[in-house]
PLY file of the C-alpha trace (Angstrom):
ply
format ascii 1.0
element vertex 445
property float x
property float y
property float z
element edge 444
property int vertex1
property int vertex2
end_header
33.43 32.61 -21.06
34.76 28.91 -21.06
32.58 26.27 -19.73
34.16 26.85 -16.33
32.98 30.52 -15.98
36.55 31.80 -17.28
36.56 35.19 -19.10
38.07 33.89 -22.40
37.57 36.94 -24.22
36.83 40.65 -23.47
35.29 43.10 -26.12
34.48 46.04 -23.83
34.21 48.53 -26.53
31.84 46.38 -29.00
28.17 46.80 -29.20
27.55 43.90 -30.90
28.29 40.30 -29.93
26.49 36.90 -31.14
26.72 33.45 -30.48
30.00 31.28 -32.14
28.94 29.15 -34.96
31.20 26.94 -35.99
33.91 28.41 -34.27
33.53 32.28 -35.35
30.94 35.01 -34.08
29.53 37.74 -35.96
30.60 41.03 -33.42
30.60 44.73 -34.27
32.08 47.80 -32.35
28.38 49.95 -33.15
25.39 49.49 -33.28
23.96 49.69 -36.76
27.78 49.75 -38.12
29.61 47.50 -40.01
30.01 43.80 -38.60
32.81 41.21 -39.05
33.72 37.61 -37.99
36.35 36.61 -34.94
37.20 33.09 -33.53
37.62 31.80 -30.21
40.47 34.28 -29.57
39.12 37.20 -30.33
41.19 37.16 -33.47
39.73 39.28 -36.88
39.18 36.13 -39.23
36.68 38.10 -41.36
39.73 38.25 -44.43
39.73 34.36 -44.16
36.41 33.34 -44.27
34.34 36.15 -46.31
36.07 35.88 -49.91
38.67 39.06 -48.79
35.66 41.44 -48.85
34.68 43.31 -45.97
31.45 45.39 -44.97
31.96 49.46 -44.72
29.55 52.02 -44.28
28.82 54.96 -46.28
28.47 57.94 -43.73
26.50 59.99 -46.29
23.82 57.41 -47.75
23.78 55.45 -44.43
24.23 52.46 -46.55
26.18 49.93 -46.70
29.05 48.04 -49.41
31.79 45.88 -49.79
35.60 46.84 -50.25
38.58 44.68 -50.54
41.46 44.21 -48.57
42.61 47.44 -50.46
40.32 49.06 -49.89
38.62 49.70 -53.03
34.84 49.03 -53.59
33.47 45.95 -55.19
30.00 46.63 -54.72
28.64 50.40 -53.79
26.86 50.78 -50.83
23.19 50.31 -51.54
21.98 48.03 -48.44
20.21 49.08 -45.74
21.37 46.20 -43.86
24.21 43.65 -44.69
26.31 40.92 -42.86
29.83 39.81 -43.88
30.26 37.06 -46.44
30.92 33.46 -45.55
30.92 30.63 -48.05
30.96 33.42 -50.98
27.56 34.90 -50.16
26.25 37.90 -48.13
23.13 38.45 -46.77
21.74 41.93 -47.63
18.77 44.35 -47.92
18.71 46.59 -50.34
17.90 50.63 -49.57
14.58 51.25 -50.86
11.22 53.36 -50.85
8.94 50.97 -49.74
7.89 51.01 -46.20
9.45 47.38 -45.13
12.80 46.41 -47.45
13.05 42.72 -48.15
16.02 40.62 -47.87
18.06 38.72 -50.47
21.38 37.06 -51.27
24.48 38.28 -53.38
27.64 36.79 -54.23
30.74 38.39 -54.52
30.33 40.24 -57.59
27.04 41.81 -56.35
24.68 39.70 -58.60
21.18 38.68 -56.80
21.46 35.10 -55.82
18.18 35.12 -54.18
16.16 38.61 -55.11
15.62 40.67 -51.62
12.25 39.95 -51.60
12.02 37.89 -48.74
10.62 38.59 -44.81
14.25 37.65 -43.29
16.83 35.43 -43.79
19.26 33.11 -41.20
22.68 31.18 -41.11
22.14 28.24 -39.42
25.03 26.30 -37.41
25.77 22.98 -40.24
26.16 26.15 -42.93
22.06 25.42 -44.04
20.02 28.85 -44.76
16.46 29.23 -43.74
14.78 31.91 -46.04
11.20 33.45 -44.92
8.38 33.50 -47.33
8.58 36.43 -49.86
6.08 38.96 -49.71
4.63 42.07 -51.46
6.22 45.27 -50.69
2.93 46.89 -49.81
2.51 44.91 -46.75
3.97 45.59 -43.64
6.06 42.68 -42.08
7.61 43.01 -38.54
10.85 42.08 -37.76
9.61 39.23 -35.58
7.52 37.58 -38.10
10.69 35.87 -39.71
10.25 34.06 -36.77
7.00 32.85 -37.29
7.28 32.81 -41.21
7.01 29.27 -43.80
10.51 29.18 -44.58
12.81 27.16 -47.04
15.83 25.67 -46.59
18.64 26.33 -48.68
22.26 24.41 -48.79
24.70 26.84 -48.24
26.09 27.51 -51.98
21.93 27.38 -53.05
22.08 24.55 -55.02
19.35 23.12 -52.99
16.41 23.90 -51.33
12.94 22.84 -49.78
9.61 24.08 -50.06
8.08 26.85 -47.79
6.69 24.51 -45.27
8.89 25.26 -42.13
7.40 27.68 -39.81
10.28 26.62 -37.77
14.24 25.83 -38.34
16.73 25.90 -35.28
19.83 24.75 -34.90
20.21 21.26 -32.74
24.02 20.88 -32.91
26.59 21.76 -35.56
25.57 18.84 -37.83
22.10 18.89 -37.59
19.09 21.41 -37.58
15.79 20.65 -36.00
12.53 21.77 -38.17
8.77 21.35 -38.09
6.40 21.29 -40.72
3.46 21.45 -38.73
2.82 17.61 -39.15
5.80 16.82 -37.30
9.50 17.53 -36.03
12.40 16.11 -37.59
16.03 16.72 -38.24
17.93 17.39 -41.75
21.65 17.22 -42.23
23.52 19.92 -44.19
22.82 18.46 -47.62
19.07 18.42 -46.62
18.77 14.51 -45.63
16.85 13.63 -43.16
18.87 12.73 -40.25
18.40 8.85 -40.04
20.20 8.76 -36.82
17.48 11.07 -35.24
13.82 10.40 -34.51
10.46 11.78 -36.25
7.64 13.66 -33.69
4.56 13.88 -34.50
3.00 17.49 -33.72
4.51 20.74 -33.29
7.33 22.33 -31.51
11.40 21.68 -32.01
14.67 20.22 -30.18
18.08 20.93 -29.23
20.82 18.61 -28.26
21.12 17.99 -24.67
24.33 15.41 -24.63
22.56 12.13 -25.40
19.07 13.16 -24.74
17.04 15.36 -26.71
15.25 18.74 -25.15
12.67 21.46 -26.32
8.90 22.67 -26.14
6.84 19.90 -27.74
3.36 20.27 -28.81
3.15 22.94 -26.12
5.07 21.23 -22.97
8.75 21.01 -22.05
9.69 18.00 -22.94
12.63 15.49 -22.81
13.15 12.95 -25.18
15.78 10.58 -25.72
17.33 10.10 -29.61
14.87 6.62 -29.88
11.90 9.00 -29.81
10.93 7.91 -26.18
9.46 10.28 -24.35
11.39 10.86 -20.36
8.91 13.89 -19.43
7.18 16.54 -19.60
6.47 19.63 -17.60
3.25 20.27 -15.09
1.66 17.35 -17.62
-0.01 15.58 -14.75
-1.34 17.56 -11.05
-2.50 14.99 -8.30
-5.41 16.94 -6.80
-6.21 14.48 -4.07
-8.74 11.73 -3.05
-7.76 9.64 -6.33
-8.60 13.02 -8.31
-6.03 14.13 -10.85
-5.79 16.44 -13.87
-4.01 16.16 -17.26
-2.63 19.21 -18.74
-3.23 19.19 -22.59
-2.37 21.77 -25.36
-3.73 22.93 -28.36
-1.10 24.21 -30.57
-2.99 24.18 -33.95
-0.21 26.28 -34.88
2.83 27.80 -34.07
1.58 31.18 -33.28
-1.77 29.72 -31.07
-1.13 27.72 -27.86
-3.89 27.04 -25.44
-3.78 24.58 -22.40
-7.07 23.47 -20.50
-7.32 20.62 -18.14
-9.17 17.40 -18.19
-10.00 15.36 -15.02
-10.22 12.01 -14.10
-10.34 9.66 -11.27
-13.89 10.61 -9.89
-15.31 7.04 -10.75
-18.37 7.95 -12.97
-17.05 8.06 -16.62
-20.44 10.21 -17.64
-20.59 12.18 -15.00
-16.41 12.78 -15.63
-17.56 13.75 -19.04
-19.56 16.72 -18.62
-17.72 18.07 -15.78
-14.85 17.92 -18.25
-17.48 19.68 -20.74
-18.25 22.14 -18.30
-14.85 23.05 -17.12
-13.80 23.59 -21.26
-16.81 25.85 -21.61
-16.05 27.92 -18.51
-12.55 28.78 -20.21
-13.53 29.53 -23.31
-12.79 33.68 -23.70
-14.44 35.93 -26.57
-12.87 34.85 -29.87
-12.04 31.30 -29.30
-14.60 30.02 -31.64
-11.76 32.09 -34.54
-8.33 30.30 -33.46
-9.03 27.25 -31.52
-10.06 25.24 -34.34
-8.05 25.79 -37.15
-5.14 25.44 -38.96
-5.42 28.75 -40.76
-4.16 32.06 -39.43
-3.32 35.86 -40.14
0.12 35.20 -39.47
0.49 38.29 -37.36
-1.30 37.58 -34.07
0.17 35.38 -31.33
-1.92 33.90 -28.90
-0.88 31.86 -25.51
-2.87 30.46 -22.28
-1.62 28.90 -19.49
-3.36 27.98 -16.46
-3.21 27.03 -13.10
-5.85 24.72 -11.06
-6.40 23.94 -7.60
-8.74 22.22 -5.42
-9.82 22.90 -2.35
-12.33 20.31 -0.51
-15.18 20.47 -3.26
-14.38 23.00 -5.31
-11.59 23.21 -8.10
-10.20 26.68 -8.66
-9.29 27.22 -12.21
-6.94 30.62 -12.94
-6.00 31.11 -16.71
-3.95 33.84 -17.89
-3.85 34.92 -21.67
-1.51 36.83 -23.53
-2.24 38.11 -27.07
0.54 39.90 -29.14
-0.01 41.48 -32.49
3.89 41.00 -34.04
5.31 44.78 -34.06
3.49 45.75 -31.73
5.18 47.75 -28.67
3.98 45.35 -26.62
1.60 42.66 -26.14
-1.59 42.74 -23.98
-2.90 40.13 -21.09
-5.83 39.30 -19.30
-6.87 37.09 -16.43
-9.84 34.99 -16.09
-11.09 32.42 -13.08
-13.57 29.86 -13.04
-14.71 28.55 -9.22
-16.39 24.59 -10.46
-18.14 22.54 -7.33
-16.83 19.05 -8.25
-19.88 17.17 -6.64
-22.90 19.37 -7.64
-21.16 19.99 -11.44
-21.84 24.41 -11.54
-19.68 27.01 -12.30
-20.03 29.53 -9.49
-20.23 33.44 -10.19
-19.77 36.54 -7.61
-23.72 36.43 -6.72
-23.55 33.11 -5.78
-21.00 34.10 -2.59
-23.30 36.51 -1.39
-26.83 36.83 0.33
-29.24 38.37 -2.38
-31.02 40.37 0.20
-27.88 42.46 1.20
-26.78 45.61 -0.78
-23.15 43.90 -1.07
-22.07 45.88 -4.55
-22.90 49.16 -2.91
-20.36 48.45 -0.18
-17.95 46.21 -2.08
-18.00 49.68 -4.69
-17.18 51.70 -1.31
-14.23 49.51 -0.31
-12.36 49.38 -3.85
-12.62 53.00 -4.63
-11.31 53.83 -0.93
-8.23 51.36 -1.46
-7.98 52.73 -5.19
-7.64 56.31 -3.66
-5.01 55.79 -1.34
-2.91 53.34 -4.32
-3.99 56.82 -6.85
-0.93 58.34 -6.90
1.83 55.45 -6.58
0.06 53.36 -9.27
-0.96 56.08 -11.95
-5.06 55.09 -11.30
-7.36 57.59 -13.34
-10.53 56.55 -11.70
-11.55 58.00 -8.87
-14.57 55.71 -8.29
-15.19 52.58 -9.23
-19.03 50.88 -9.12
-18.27 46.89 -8.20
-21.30 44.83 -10.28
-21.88 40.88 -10.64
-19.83 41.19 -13.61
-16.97 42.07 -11.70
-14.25 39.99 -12.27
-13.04 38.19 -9.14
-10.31 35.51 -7.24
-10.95 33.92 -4.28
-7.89 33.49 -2.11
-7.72 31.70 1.65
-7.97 34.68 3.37
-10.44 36.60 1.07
-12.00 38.05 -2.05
-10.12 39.79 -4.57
-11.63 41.95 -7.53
-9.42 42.96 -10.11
-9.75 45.13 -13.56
-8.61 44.94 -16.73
-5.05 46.49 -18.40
-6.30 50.29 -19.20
-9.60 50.12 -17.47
-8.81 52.04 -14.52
-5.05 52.74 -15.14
-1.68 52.52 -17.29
-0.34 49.58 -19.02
2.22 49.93 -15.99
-0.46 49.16 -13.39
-0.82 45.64 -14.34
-4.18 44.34 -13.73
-4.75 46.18 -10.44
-6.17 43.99 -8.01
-8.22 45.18 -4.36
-8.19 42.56 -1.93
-10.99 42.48 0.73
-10.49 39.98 3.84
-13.73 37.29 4.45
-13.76 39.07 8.14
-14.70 42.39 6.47
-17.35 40.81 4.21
-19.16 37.87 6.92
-22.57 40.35 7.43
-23.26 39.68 3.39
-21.58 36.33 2.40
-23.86 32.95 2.38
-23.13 30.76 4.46
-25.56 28.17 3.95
-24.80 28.69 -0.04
-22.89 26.13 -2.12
-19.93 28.33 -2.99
-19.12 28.92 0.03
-19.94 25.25 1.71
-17.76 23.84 -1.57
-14.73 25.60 -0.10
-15.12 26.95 3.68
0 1
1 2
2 3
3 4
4 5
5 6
6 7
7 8
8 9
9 10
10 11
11 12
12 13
13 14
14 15
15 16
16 17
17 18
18 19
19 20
20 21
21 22
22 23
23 24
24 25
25 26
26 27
27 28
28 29
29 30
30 31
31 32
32 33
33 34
34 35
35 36
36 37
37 38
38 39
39 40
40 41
41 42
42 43
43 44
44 45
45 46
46 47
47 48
48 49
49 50
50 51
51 52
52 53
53 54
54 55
55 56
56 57
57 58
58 59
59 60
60 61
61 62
62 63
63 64
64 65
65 66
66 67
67 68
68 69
69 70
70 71
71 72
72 73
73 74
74 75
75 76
76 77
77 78
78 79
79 80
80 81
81 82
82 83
83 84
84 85
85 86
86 87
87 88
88 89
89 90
90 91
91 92
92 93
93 94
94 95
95 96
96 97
97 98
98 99
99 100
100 101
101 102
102 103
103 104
104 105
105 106
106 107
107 108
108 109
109 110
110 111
111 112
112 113
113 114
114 115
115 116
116 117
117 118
118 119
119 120
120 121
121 122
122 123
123 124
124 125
125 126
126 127
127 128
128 129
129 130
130 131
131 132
132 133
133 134
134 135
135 136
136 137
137 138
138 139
139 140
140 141
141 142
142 143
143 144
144 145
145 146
146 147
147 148
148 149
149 150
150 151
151 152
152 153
153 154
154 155
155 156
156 157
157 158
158 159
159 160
160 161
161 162
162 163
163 164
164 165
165 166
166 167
167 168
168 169
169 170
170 171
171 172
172 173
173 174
174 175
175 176
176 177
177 178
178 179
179 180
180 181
181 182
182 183
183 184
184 185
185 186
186 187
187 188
188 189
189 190
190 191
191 192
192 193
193 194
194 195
195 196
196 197
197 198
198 199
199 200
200 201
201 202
202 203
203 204
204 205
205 206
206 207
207 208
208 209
209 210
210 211
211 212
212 213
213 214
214 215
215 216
216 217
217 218
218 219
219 220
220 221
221 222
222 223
223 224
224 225
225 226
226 227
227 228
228 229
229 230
230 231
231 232
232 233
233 234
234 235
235 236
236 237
237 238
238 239
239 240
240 241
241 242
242 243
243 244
244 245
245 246
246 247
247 248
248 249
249 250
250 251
251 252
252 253
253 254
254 255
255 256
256 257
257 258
258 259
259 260
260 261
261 262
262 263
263 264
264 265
265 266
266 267
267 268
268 269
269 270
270 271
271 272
272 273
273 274
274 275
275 276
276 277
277 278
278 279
279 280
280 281
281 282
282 283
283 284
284 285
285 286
286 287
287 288
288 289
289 290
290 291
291 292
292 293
293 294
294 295
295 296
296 297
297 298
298 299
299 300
300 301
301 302
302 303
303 304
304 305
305 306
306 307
307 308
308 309
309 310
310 311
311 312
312 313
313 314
314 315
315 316
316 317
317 318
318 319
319 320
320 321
321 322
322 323
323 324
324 325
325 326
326 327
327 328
328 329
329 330
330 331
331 332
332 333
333 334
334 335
335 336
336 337
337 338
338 339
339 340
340 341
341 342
342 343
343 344
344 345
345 346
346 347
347 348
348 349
349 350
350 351
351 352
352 353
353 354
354 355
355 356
356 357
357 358
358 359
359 360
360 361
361 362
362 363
363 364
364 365
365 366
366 367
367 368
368 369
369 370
370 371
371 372
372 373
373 374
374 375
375 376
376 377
377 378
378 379
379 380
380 381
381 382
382 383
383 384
384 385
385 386
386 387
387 388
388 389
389 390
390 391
391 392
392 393
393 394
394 395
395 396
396 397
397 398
398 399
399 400
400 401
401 402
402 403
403 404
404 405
405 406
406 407
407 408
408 409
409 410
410 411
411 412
412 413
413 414
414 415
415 416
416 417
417 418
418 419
419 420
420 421
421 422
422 423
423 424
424 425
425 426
426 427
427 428
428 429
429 430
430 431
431 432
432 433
433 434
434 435
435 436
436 437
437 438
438 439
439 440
440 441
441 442
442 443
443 444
């Protein structure tokens, strides 16, 4: 479509479409079938632009080759994977034994300009080439961690090139690519100059071209920029909680696979006091494991990790609700969790499920008798396995204006489909055990 929602051009019958690059798009009529170049009209310019070879398939060996505009074959089928030629290269990988093939570079006479020995390899829109790290062929590499790879640069005849030190290159317009070295975020023109015209960011993340501003995910926030380097804004930075009270959203992004927000406070008049409430609410979001990623610069290169959070406050109490996602590249999917921290702003505690309760009353024998009768009715819609459920102080647990919710853990009572199944129990149903004269519930009620 134009950029008045016009249908410009329709390829019904194609299963393969991708996004124009300086004025042609790489499109193919199957799926794992040969692909070929058209412009803005739909037209086949492959014969123009990829040195008069074109991409066929060998039905036989599955693989794939090159054949002129006659037809005959230049170079036998012997890739796995291939896309058309541009600028006198192709991008290929080869048909081997090992279990992951690596990728390389030929030219038109088939010879190796870059040996397929690397984790992936991308066109970018001013003709530069980012190339993934090589690796051995004995370890397994995703398709997805090209994405997260060092890569190189390369001009696009490979003349040139940087080091490995960009886990990321993106395109910012058609002159200009945007990378990061994990120092800082800068652009470089085709012939691998840094773009003078464009500012330097310190930290990580990357930018696109937003007419005369700049826009992109920036050392972990959304963030617009204009092309001094000023920063306009940034998303959820800043929450006004009230009474003077207000909390700044910060990131740790100590790499590009790790990002972690947490809050910090401030506004409540005593600096020291500030301090080690700010100590205290870190602590009480710290999860098993954080002591391994938060920290360092260093990392497997296979595990993602992000957190995001959301805080409230309600009279004394701020109500803290992080969620974090964990994805092991490959994988068939990734796997999430939820944890809450309840902190009373004026006494300085974290609060935990005994604390809501009197401790005379047997509250976990009838909170246990409530969950399993809500999980038995939900049994059959929601795919639960359990068919009790024993509720302990270890429980984790929300607090919500109208009750108390306990929830479980992906797989611990159910499919990866149930979610994290949560059994909410109204404060009406639950007023002959809570405390009423206790902090956690004075801090809030």
């Amino acid at each position: 479509m134009d950029k008045k929602g016009n249908l410009v051009i329709s390829l019904p019958d194609y299963k393969r479409l991708s996004h124009f690059r300086n004025g042609i798009a790489l499109v193919g009529k199957d799926y794992g079938g040969p692909t070929y170049y058209i412009d803005k009209q739909g037209r086949d310019v492959t014969d123009m632009v990829s040195s008069g070879l074109r991409m066929f398939k060998d039905e036989e060996t599955k693989c794939f080759g090159f054949m002129n505009a006659q037809g005959e074959v230049i170079i036998p089928p012997q890739f796995a994977g291939a896309e058309p030629f541009l600028n006198g290269y192709a991008i290929v990988k080869p048909k081997t034994d090992q279990w992951y093939e690596g990728y390389g570079v030929i030219d038109t006479q088939g010879r190796y300009v870059l040996e397929p020995i690397y984790c992936g390899i991308w066109r970018l829109s001013n003709g530069l080439v980012a190339v993934g790290e090589a690796f051995s062929p004995d370890d397994y590499r995703p398709m997805d961690y090209f994405e997260y790879a060092k890569k190189a640069l390369f001009t696009s005849d490979f003349s040139y090139q940087t080091d490995w030190i960009f886990p990321t290159t993106e395109d910012f317009d058609e002159n200009v690519v945007c990378v990061n070295d994990e120092d800082s975020v800068y652009f470089m023109d085709a012939q691998l100059n840094p773009a003078e015209h464009l500012p330097t960011f310190k930290g990580n993340g990357s930018f696109k071209a937003d007419g005369e501003l700049l826009r992109g995910l920036y050392n972990g926030l959304m963030t617009v920029a204009d092309r001094n380097g000023r920063i306009l804004a940034r998303s959820g930075e800043w929450m006004d909680l009230g009474g003077g009270l207000k909390a700044q959203r910060l990131v740790k992004t100590p790499n590009k696979l790790i990002s972690i927000e947490y809050p910090v406070l401030s506004g409540l008049g005593d600096k020291a006091f500030e301090d080690a409430l700010n100590q205290l609410i870190y602590e009480a979001m710290l999860i098993p494991g954080d002591e391994d990623i938060q920290d360092t610069d260093e990392y497997d290169g296979l595990s993602l990790n992000e957190r995001i959070f959301s805080l409230n406050r309600v009279k004394d109490l701020i109500l803290i609700d992080q969620t974090d996602y964990g994805y092991m590249l490959g994988a068939a999917h990734g796997m999430f969790a939820r944890y809450t921290a309840y902190v009373d702003l004026k006494k300085a505690v974290v609060y935990t499920l005994d604390d809501l309760f009197k401790k005379d009353k047997d509250v976990y024998a009838y909170l246990s008798d409530v969950v399993t009768a809500q999980m038995l009715e939900r049994k059959e819609m929601e795919g639960f396995w359990a068919d009790e459920m024993t509720i302990t102080p270890t429980t984790p647990f929300a607090i919500t204006e109208e009750g108390l919710v306990l929830y479980f853990w992906l797989y611990e009572i159910g499919p990866y489909s149930a979610g994290l199944p949560e059994f909410p129990i109204p404060y009406a149903d639950l007023m002959d055990y809570i405390d009423t004269e206790g902090d956690f519930w004075k801090a809030f009620h």
